[in-house]
N, C-alpha and C positions, 0 to 999 in steps of 0.2 A: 256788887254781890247779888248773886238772883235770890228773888226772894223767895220762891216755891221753889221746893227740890225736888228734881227728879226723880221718876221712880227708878230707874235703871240709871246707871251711866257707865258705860263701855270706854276702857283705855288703852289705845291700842287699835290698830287700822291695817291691818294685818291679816290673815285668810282667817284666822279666829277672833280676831275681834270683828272683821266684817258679817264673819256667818250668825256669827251671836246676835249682831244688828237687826240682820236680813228674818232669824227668828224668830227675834223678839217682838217686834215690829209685826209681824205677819199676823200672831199671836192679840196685835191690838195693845201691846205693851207700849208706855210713853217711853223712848230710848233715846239718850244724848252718845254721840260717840266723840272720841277724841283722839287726834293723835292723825300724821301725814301717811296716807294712803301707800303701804306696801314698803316702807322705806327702808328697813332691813332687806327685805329681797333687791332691790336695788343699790343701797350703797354699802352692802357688807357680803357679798357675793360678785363674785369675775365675772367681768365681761366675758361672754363666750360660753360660759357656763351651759350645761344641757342638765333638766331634772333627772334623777335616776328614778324617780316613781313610774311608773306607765300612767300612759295617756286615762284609762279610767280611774286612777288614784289620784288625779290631780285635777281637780275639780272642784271649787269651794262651795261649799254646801250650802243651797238655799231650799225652804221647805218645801216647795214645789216644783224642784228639779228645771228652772227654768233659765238657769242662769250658768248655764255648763261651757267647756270649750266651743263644744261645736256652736251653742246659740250666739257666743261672741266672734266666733270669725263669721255665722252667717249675719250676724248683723253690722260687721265692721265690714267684710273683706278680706280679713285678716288669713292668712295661708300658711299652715307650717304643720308637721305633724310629730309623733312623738321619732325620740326624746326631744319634752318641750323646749325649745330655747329660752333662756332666762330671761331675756327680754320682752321674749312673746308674754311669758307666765306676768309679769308683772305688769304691762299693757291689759293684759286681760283682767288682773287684781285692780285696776284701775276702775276697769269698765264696770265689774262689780260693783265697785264700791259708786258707782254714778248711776247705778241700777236701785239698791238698795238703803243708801246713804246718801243723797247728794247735799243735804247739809250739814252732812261731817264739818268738825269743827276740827281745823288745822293745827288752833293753838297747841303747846304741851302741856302735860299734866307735870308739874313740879315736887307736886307733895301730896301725899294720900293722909288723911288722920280720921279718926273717930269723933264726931261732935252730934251733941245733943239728939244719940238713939240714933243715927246715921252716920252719916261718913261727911266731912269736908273737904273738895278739892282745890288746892291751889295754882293758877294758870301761868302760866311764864310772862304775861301782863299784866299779871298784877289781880286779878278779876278773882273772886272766889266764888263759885258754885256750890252745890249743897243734893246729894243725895239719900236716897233712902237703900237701895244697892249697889253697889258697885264690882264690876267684872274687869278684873286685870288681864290683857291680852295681852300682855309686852313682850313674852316669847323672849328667846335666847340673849337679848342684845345685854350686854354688858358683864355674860356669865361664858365666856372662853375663859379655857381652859389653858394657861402657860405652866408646863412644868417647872418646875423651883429651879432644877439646875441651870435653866437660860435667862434667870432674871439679870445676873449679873453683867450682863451685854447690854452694849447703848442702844434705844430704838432703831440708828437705821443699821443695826446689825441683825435686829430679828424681828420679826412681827408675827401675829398669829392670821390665819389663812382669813379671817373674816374683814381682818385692815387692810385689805391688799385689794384694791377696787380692779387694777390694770395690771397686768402680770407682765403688759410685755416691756416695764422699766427695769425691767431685769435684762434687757436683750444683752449680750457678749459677757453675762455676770456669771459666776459659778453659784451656785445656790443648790441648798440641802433642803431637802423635803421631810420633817419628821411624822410619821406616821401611814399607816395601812389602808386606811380606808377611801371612801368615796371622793372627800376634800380632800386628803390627800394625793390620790392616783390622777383627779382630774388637774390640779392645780400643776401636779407635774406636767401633764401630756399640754397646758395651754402656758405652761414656761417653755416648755422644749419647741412648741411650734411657733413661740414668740423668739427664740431667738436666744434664749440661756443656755448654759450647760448645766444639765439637772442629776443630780442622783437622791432616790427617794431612799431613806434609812427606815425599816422595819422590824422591830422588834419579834414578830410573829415568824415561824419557819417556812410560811407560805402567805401568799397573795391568795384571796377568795374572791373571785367573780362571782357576781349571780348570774343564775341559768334560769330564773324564772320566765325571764320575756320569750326566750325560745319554747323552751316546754310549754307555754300557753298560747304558742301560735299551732305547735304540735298537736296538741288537746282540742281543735277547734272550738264547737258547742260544748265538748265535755269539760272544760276547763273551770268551772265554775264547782264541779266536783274538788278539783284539788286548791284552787283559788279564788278566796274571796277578792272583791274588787278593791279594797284594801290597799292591798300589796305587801303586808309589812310582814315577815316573817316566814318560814320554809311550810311547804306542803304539811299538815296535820294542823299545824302554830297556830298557823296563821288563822285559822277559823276559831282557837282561842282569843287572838292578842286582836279579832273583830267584833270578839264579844266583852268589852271590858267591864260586863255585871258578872259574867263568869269567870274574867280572870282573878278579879274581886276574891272570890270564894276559897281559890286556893289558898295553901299558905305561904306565909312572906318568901321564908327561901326559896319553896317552888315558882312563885314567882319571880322572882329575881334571874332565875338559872331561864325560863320561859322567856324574860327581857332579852339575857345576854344574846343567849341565841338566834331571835329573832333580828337582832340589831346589831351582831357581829360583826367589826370592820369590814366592808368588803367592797368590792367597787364593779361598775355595768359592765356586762359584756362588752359592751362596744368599745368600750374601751383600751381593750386587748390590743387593737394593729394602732392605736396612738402613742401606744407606750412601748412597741416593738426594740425603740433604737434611745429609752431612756434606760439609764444605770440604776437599777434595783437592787439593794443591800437586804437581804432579809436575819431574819434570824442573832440580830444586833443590836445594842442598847449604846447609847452616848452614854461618858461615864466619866468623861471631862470635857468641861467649858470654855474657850479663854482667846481675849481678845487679841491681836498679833496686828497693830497697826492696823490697816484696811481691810483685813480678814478676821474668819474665826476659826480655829483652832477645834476640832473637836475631836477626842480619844472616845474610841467604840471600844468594847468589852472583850475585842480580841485582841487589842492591842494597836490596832493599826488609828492611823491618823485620817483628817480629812481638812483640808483647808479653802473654804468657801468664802464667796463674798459678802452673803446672806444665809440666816438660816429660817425658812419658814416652818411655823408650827400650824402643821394638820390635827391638833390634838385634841380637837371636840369642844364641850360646854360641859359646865357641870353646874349646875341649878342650886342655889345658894339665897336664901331670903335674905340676908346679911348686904348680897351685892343690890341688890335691890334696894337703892338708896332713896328713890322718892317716897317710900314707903316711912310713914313715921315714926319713931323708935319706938313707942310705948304699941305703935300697931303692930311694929312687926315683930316685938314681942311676945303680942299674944295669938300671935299663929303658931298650934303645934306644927313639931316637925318631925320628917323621917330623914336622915339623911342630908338633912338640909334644903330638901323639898316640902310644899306645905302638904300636911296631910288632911285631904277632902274629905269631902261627906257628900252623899246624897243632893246630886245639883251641882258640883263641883264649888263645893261651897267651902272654906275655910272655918276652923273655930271661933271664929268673931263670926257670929252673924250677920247674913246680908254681906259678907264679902266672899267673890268668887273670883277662883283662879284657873282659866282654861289654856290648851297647850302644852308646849314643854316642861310647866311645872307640875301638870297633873299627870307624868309618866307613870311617877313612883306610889301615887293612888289608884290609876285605871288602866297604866299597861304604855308600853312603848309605841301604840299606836296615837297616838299624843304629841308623837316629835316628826308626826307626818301631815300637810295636809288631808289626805285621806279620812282624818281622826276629827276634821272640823264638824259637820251633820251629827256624829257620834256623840259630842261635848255641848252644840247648840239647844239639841234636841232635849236629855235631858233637865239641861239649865234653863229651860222655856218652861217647862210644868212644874220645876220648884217655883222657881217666880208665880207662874198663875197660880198656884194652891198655895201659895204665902207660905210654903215652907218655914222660914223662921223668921222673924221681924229682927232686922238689927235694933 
C-alpha cells in the first residue's frame, strides 16, 4: 500500500489520459498515470484503419505545442501523411506517452472507491494506492453499443466493429455490415479489399460523406474563417462544438440537436472509389434475427431476406456509468447523471469531489467535441487550473 497519496492520479493512457499527464505535470502537479499506452486504439480498431480527423485535428495536446505529428516523425523518421494510418497514430501515442510519462505505470486499475476524503485504487497485483484526485480517462472501452435484436446469436455469428482486430478472417465469407457511418463504411471497404463479400445495411435514405477536407484545401489561408482546427462539425457548428464554455450556455435540447448534427453518421471522402464495387442497402431496417446452421438469417423491413455468414455491428458506444464496472457501486452511485453520462462541473469534475471524468463521457456536459482527439488540449487545459486553484477537496 503507498503510504502517501497522490495528488492526482490519471486512469487511462490514452490521448486523454496522456494530455491530462503532459498538463498536469507541466503545471508542477505530482501525477501518477496508469493504464497500457494507447491500447484501445491498437486492439480495438482494424488493421488498415485511416483516421477520419485531418491531420491538424489529430494531435494530442500538450501545453507547449511540442509534441505534434510533425515533431514525432521529425524526431523518429517516421513518414506518412494524412489520413493518418492507424498505426502510425498509435506509434506516435507511444512516443507521447515516452515524452511526457515515461514512468507510466502499466499495471490496471481494478476498482475505484472513495476512502477516507479521497479516493482508493485497487491494482490488478494486488497493491493499493491512495489518492487525493482522481481523473478517469478510460474512453469508450467496454460501452459498444449491440442492438437487442442481435443478442440472440452465438458470438462467432456477430461481433460488434471494435472486436474485430483483422477483418481479412472474413476472406470468401459473406458478411453484413450494420450501420452508416465512419466504422461502418470503412470496415466494409477493408472486408471487400480482404477478400469477403460485403453488403452494408443502412437505415438512413442516404450515405453522407464529408466534404470538409476538400473545401479546406479550396479555402487556402481563408479556411480558418469557416474551420476551426478542430474538425468536429459543419461550417457555423463547428466554431460552437470548439467552444464547449459556449456550448455550455445553450439549452439542453439545443444542444443535443447541435451534437446530432455535428456528429451525424457519415463517412471520408476518400472513401468513395473504395466502396465503388461494395453492396449498399440504404434506407432498411432488420426486423428479424435467426440463426440457420452456419449462417444468419436476417428479414429487412421490406420483406426481403439476407443470408450471411457474419453479421458485423457498426453501431457506435453509448456511455453508461453502470458499464463501468471498476468503478465502486456506492461511487458510482453517487455520480449524477444525464443519460447515463456523468454530469460535470467546472474542471470536468464529477459530483463526488475530486473525481474527474474526461472524453467520451464528457460529450453530454461539454459538447461532442469530447469523442475526438481534437477535444484533448480542450479538457486538459481546464482540469489543470481546477486542480491548481483547489477547486474542491474530495
Amino acid at each position: 500500500m503507498s503510504e502517501k497519496p497522490s495528488d492526482v492520479v490519471v486512469v487511462g493512457a490514452g490521448p486523454y489520459g496522456l494530455s491530462a499527464v503532459a498538463h498536469l505535470r507541466a503545471a508542477g502537479v505530482e501525477t501518477r498515470v496508469f493504464g497500457e499506452p494507447m491500447v484501445f486504439w491498437e486492439q480495438q480498431m482494424p488493421l488498415g484503419m485511416l483516421l477520419r480527423s485531418a491531420w491538424e485535428a489529430s494531435h494530442i495536446a500538450d501545453p507547449h505545442h511540442r509534441y505534434t505529428l510533425e515533431a514525432y516523425q521529425a524526431a523518429t523518421g517516421a513518414r506518412f501523411g494524412p489520413p493518418v494510418p492507424l498505426n502510425d497514430f498509435v506509434r506516435y501515442g507511444r512516443w507521447f506517452q515516452q515524452q511526457v510519462a515515461p514512468d507510466l505505470d502499466h499495471r490496471r486499475v481494478t476498482r475505484v472507491a472513495r476512502d477516507d476524503g479521497g479516493f482508493r485504487l485497487d491494482l490488478d497485483d494486488g497493491e493499493i494506492v491512495r489518492a487525493r484526485r482522481v481523473v478517469l480517462a478510460t474512453g469508450i472501452a467496454g460501452v459498444a453499443h449491440k442492438p437487442a435484436e442481435f443478442s440472440a446469436l452465438p458470438p462467432d455469428r456477430v461481433s460488434h466493429s471494435s472486436e474485430e482486430r483483422d477483418l481479412r478472417r472474413f476472406a470468401g465469407r459473406r458478411v453484413a455490415v450494420i450501420g452508416g457511418g465512419q466504422s461502418a463504411l470503412e470496415s466494409a471497404a477493408l472486408l471487400h479489399e480482404g477478400g469477403a463479400d460485403v453488403e452494408v445495411l443502412v437505415r438512413a435514405p442516404r450515405i453522407h460523406y464529408l466534404r470538409g477536407g476538400r473545401l479546406r484545401q479550396r479555402l487556402g489561408p481563408a479556411r480558418p474563417l469557416l474551420y476551426p482546427d478542430t474538425d468536429v462539425g459543419p461550417p457555423g457548428l463547428s466554431f460552437i462544438v470548439a467552444r464547449p464554455d459556449l456550448f455550455r450556455q445553450f439549452p439542453r435540447e439545443l444542444q443535443h440537436r447541435i451534437a446530432r448534427r455535428s456528429i451525424r453518421p457519415a463517412g471520408a471522402a476518400w472513401l468513395r472509389p473504395r466502396l465503388k464495387d461494395v453492396s449498399i442497402t440504404r434506407g432498411r431496417t432488420v426486423v428479424g434475427v435467426a440463426s440457420e446452421g452456419e449462417r444468419v438469417r436476417l428479414t429487412l423491413d421490406d420483406g426481403t431476406e439476407r443470408r450471411v455468414h457474419h453479421v458485423l455491428l457498426a453501431t457506435g458506444y453509448r456511455v453508461n456509468l453502470d458499464r463501468y464496472e471498476y468503478l465502486a457501486p456506492a461511487l458510482r452511485r453517487a455520480i449524477e447523471r444525464v443519460d447515463g453520462y456523468p454530469a460535470l462541473r467546472e474542471g470536468f469534475e464529477t459530483s463526488v469531489p475530486g473525481l474527474h471524468m474526461v472524453g467520451a463521457p464528457a460529450a453530454i456536459s461539454f459538447g461532442p467535441l469530447f469523442r475526438f482527439v481534437s477535444g484533448t488540449g480542450y479538457a486538459a487545459r481546464p482540469l489543470t487550473r481546477h486542480v491548481l486553484t483547489g477547486g474542491r477537496a474530495a
